[in-house]
C-alpha positions as CSV (number, residue, x, y, z in Angstrom):
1,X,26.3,12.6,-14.6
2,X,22.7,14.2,-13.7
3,X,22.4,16.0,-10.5
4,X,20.6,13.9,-7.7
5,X,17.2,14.3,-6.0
6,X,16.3,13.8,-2.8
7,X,13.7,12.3,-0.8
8,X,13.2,12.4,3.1
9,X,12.9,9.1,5.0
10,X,12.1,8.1,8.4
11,X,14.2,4.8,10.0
12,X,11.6,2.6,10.6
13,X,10.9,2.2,14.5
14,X,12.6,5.4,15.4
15,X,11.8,9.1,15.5
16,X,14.9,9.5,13.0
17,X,14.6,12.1,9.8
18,X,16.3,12.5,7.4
19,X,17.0,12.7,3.5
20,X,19.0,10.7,1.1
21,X,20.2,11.3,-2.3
22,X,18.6,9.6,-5.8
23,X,20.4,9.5,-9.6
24,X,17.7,11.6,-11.9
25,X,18.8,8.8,-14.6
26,X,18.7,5.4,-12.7
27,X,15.8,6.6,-9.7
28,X,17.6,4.7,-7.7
29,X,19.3,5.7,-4.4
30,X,23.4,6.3,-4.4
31,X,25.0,3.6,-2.4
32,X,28.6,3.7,-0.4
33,X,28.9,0.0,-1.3
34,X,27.5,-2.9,-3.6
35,X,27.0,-6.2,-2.6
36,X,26.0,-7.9,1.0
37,X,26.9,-4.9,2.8
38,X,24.7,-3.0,0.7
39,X,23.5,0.3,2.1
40,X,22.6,4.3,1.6
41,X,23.9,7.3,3.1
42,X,21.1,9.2,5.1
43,X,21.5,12.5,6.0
44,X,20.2,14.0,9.4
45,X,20.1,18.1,9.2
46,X,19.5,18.3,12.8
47,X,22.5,16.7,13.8
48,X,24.7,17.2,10.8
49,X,25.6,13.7,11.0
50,X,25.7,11.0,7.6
51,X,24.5,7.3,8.7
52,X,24.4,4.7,7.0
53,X,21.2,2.1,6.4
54,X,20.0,-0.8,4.9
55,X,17.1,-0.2,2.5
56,X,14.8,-2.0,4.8
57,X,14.8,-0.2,7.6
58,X,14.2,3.1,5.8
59,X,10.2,4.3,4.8
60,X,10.0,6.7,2.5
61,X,7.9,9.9,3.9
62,X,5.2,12.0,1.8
63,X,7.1,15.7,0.9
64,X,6.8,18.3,3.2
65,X,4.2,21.3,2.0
């Protein structure tokens, strides 16, 4: 398996940073669970917390300089 990437991502509506993990192969972003309950891990450095979100209410933010 390739080593992830990451991208940082804002909850929409929120103040909330943070990054979560992509597969290299697929581009597309790991997920704790398939189906209805469909969602990604996101995690928040500040905090050290991991939450988890539905693709929706996640916008993906330019990369920092």
């Amino acid at each position: 398996m390739s080593e992830p990437t990451f991208e940082r991502v804002r909850v929409k509506g929120t103040d909330l940073i943070g990054t979560r993990a992509f597969f290299n192969s697929a581009s597309r972003p790991y997920r704790t669970s398939e189906g209805p309950m469909d969602a990604v891990e996101v995690y928040f450095a500040e905090t050290g917390e991991i939450r988890r979100f539905n693709d929706e209410m996640l916008e993906k933010l330019p990369d920092s300089e």
